[in-house]
C-alpha positions as a LaTeX table, in Angstrom:
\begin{tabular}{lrrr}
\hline
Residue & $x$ (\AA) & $y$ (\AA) & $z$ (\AA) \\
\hline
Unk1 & 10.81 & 35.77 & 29.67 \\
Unk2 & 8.10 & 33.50 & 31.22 \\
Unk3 & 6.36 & 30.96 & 28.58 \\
Unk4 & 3.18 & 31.76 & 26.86 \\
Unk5 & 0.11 & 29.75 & 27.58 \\
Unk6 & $-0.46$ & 29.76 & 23.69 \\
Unk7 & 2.87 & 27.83 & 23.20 \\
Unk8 & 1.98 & 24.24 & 22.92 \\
Unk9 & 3.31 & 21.95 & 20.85 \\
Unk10 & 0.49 & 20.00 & 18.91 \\
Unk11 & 1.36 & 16.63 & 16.90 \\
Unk12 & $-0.09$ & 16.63 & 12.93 \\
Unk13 & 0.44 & 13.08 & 13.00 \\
Unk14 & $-2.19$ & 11.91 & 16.34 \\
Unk15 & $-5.35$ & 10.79 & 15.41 \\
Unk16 & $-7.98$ & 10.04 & 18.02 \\
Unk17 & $-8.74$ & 5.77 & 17.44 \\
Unk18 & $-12.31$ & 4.80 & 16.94 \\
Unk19 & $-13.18$ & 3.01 & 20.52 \\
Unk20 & $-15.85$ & 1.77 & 21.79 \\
Unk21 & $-18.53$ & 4.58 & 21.35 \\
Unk22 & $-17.83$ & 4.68 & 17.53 \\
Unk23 & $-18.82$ & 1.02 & 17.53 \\
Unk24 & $-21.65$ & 0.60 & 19.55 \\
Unk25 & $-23.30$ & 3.76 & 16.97 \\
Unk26 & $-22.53$ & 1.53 & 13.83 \\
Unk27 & $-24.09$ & $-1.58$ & 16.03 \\
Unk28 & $-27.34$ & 0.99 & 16.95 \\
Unk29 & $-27.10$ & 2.04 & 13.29 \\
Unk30 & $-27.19$ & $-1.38$ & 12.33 \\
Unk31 & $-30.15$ & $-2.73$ & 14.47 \\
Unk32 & $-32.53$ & 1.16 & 13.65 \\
Unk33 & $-32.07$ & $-0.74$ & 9.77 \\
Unk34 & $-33.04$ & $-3.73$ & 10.83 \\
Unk35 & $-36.30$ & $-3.08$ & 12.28 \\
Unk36 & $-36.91$ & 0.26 & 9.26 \\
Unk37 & $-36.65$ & $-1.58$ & 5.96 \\
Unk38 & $-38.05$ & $-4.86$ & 4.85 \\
Unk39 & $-35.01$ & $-6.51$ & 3.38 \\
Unk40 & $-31.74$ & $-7.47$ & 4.25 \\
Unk41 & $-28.46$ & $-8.41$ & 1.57 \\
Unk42 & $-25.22$ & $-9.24$ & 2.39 \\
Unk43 & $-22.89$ & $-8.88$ & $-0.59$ \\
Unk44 & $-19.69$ & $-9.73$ & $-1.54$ \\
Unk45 & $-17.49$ & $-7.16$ & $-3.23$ \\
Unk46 & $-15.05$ & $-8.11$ & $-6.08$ \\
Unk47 & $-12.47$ & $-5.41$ & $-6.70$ \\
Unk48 & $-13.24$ & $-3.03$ & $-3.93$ \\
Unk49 & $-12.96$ & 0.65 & $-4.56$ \\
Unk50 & $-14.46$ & 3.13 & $-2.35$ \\
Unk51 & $-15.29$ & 5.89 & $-4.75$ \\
Unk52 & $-17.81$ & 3.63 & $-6.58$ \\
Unk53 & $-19.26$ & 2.49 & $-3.37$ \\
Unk54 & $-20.05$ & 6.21 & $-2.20$ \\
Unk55 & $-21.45$ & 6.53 & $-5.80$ \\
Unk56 & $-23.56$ & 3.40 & $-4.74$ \\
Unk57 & $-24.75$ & 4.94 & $-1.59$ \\
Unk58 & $-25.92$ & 8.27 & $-3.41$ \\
Unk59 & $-27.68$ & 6.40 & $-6.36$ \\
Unk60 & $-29.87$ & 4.37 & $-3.44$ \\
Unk61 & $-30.07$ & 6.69 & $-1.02$ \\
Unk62 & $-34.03$ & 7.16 & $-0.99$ \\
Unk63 & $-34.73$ & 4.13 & $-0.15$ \\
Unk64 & $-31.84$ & 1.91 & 0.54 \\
Unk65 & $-28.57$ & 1.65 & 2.97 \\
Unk66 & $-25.44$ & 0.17 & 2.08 \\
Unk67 & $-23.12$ & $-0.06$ & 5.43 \\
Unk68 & $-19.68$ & $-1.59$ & 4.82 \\
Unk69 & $-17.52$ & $-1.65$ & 7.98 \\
Unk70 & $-15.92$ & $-3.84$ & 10.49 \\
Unk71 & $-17.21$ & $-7.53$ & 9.93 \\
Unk72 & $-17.46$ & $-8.53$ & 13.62 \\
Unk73 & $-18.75$ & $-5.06$ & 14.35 \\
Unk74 & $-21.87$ & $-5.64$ & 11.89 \\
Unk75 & $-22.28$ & $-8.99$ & 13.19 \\
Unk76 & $-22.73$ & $-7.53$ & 16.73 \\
Unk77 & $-25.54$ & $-5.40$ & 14.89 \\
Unk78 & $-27.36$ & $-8.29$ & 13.54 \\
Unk79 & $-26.75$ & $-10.57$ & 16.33 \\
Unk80 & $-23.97$ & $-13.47$ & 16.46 \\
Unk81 & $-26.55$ & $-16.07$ & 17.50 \\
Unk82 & $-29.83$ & $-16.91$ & 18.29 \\
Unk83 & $-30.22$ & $-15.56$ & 21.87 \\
Unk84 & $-28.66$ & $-12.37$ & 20.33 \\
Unk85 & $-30.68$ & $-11.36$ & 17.01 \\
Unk86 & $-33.26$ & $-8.87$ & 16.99 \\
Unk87 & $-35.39$ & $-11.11$ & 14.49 \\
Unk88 & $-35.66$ & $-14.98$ & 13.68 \\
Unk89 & $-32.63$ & $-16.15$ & 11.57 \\
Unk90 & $-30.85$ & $-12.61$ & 11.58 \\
Unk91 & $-27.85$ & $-14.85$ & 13.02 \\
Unk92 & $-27.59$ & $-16.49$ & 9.23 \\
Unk93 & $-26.89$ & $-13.54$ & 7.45 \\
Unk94 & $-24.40$ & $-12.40$ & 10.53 \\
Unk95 & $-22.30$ & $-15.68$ & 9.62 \\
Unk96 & $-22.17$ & $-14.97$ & 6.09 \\
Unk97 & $-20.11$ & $-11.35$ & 7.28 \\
Unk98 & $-16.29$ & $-12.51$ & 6.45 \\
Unk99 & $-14.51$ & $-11.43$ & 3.95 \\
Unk100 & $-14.96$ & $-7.94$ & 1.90 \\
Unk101 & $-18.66$ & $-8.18$ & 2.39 \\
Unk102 & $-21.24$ & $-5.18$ & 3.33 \\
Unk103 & $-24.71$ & $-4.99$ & 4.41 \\
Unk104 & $-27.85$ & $-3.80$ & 1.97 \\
Unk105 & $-30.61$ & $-2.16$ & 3.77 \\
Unk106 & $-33.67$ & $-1.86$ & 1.03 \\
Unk107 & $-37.11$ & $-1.22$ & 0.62 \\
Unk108 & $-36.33$ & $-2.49$ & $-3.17$ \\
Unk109 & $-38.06$ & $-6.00$ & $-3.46$ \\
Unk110 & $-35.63$ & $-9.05$ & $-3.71$ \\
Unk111 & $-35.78$ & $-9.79$ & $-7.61$ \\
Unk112 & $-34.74$ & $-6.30$ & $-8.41$ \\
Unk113 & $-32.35$ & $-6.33$ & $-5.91$ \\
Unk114 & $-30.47$ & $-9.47$ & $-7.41$ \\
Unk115 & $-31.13$ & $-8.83$ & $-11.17$ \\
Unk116 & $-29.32$ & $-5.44$ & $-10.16$ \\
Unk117 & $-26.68$ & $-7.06$ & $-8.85$ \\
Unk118 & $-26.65$ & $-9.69$ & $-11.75$ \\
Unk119 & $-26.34$ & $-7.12$ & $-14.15$ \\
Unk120 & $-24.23$ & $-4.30$ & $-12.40$ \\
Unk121 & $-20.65$ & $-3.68$ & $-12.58$ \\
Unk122 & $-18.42$ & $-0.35$ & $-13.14$ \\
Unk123 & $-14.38$ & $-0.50$ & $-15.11$ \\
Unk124 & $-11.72$ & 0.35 & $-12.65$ \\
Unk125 & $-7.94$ & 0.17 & $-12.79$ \\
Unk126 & $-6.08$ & $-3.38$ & $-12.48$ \\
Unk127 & $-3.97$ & $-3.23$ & $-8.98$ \\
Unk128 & $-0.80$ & $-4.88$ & $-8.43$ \\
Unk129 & $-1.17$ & $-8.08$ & $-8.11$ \\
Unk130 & $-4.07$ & $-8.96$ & $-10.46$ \\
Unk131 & $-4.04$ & $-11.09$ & $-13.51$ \\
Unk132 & $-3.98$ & $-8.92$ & $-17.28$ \\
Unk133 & $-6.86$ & $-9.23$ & $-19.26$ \\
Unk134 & $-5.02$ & $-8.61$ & $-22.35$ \\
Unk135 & $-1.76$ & $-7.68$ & $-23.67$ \\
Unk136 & $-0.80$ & $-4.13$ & $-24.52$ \\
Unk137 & 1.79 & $-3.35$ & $-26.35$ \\
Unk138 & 2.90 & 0.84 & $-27.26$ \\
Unk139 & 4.01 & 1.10 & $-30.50$ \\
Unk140 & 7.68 & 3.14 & $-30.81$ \\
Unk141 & 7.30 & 6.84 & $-31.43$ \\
Unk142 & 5.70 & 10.12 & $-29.60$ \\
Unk143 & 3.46 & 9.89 & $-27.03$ \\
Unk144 & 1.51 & 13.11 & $-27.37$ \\
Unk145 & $-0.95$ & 12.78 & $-24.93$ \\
Unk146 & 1.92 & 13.23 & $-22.70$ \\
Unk147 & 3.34 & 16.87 & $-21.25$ \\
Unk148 & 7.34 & 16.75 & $-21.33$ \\
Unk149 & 7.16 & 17.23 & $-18.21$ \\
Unk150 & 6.00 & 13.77 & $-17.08$ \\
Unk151 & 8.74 & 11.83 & $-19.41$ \\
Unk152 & 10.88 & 11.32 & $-16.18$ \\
Unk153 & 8.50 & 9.44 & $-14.45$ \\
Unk154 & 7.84 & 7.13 & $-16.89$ \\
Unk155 & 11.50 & 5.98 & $-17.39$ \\
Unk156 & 11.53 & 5.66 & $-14.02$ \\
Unk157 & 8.45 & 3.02 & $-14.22$ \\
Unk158 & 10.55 & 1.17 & $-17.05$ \\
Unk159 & 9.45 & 2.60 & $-19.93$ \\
Unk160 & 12.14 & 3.39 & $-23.16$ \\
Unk161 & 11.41 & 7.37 & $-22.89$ \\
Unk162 & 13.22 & 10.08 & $-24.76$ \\
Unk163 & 12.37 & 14.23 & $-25.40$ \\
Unk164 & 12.74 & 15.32 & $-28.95$ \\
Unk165 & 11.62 & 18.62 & $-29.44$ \\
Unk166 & 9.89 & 18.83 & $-26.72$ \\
Unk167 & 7.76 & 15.66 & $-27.02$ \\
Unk168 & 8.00 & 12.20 & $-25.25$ \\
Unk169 & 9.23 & 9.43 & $-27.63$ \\
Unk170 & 10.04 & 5.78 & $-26.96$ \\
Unk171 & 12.29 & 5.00 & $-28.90$ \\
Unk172 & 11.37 & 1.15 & $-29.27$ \\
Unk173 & 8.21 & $-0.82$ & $-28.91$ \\
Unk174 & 6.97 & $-1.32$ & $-25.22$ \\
Unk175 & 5.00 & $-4.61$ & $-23.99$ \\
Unk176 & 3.07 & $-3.05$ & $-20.93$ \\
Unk177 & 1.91 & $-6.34$ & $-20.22$ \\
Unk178 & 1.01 & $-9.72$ & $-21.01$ \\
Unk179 & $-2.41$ & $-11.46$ & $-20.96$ \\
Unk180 & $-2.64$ & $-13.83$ & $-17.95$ \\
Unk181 & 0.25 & $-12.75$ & $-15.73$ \\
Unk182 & 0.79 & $-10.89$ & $-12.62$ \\
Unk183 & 0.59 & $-6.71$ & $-12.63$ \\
Unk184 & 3.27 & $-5.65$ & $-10.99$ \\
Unk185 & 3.20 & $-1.88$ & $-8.95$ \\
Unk186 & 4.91 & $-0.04$ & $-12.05$ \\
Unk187 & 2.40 & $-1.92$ & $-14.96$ \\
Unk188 & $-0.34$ & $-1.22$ & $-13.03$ \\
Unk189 & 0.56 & 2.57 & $-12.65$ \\
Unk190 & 1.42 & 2.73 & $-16.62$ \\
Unk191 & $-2.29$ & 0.96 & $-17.40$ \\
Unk192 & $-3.63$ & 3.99 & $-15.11$ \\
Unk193 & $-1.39$ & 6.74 & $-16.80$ \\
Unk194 & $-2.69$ & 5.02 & $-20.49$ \\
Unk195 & $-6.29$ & 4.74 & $-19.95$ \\
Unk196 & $-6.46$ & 0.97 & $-19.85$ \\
Unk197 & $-8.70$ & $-0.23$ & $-16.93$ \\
Unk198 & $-8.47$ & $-4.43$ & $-16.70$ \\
Unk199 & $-10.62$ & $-4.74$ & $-13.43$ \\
Unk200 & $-14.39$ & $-4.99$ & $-12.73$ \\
Unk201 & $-16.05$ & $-3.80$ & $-9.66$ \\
Unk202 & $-18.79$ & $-6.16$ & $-9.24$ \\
Unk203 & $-21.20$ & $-7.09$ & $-5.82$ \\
Unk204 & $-22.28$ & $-10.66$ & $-5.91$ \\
Unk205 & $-25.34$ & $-11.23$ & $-3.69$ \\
Unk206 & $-24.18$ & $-14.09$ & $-1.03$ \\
Unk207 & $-27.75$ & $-14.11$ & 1.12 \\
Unk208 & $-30.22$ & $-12.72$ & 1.94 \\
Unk209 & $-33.25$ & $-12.02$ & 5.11 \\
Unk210 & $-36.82$ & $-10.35$ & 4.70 \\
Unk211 & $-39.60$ & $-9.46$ & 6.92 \\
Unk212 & $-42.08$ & $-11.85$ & 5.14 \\
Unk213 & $-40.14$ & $-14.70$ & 3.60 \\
Unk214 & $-36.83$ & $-15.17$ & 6.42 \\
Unk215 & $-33.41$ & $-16.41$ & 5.28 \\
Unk216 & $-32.49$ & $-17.41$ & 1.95 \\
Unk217 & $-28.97$ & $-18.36$ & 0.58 \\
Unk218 & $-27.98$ & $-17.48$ & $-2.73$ \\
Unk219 & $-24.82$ & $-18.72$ & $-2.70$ \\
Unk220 & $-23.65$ & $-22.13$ & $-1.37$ \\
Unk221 & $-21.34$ & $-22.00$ & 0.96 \\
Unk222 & $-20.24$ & $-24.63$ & 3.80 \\
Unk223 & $-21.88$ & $-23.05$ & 6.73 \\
Unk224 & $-25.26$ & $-23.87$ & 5.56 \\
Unk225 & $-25.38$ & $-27.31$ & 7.46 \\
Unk226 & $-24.57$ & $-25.67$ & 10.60 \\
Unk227 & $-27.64$ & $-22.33$ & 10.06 \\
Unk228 & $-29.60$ & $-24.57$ & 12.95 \\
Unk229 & $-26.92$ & $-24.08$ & 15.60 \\
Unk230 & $-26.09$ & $-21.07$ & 17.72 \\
Unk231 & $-22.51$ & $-19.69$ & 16.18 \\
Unk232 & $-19.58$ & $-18.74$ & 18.06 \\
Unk233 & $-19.32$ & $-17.44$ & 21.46 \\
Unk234 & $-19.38$ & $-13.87$ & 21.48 \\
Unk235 & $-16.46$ & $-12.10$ & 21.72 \\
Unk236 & $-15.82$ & $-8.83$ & 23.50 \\
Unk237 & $-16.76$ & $-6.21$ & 21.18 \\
Unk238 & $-13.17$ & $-4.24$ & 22.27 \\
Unk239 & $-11.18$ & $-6.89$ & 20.87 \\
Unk240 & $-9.12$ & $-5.71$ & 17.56 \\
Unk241 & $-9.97$ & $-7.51$ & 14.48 \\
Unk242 & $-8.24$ & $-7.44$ & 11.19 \\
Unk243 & $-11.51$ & $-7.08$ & 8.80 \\
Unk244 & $-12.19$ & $-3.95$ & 6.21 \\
Unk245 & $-13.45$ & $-0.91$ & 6.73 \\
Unk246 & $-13.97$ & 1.64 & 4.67 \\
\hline
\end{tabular}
């Protein structure tokens, strides 16, 4: 019996990679914001979590643009130097992209922008690897905010879990964690299950560029005795880079 035509053999698992057309839209993105609103941020984030940055992006949509990608890619966007930017000093706040940093497109005037970001910051849940804020300790006895069902995954995170009747008991006091050290993958997923977020997701203003006043720095850092020279050579823009993106 011959072979159908419809009988191909499709992989779930291959994903098309963003190349080189993917970037050069975020770079044309980039420079369209440039010349459309009046000020430019870059920001640092603190505790990155993507969910609260779309909620960012909603909240300012009217008459801002947050774009957090590839660092190198945005810097391509702004310009890497001074025979490259679109405007005078656009190369400072393209130096200032390393790190988890983004990009803050606004109409918003500057002092709103940074007693915003002075003032803003949303609870999340502590990752491994971060520092407790405080000890918590669960007392011995039924956890009823528990279903029975769950009881087996939580001994298997370390906790002293039992079923009686039905309910989850530990049957001696728990210390979660202590205040000051290291979360480690199974605390931080027992803080989550609990209800106890530790972190802070925070944007700290690091620069910043507008149509009428140029480049100011908000925040020292060691590059600013080299903002008179040219940067880096570029790069070729199809070169793989390790930065975030979200």
């Amino acid at each position: 019996m011959p072979k159908s035509k419809r009988d191909k053999k499709i992989s779930l698992t291959k994903t098309d990679r963003k190349g080189l057309a993917w970037k050069q839209l975020i770079i044309e993105d980039i420079r369209k914001c440039a010349e459309t609103y009046p000020n430019i941020f870059v920001f640092q984030v603190q505790n990155m979590r993507n969910n609260l940055l779309k909620d960012l992006r909603k909240e300012w949509r009217e008459n801002s643009r947050f774009i957090f990608g590839k660092n190198r890619i945005m810097q391509i966007g702004l310009g890497r130097t001074k025979d490259e930017e679109m405007q005078t000093d656009l190369h400072k706040l393209s130096k200032r992209l390393t790190g988890q940093v983004g990009l803050l497109f606004t109409e918003k005037s500057k002092q709103e922008v940074l007693e915003w970001a002075e003032n803003y910051w949303a609870l999340e849940y502590a990752r491994s690897g971060f520092l407790a804020t405080e000890t918590i300790v669960l007392p011995e006895g039924p956890l009823k905010d528990f279903s029975h069902s769950i009881e087996p995954h939580l001994r298997s995170l370390g906790m002293p879990t039992k079923l009686q009747k039905g309910v989850i008991h530990l049957y001696k006091d728990y210390t979660v964690c202590e205040e000051g050290k290291v979360l480690n993958p199974e605390q931080a997923r027992i803080l989550k299950l609990i209800d106890k977020p530790m972190s802070k997701f925070r944007l700290t203003i690091k620069c910043s560029w507008s149509k009428s006043e140029g480049f100011e720095l908000h925040k020292p850092d060691d590059l600013q005795n080299n903002d008179s020279g040219n940067g880096d050579e570029a790069e070729d823009m199809e070169q793989d880079d390790n930065d975030e993106s979200d």
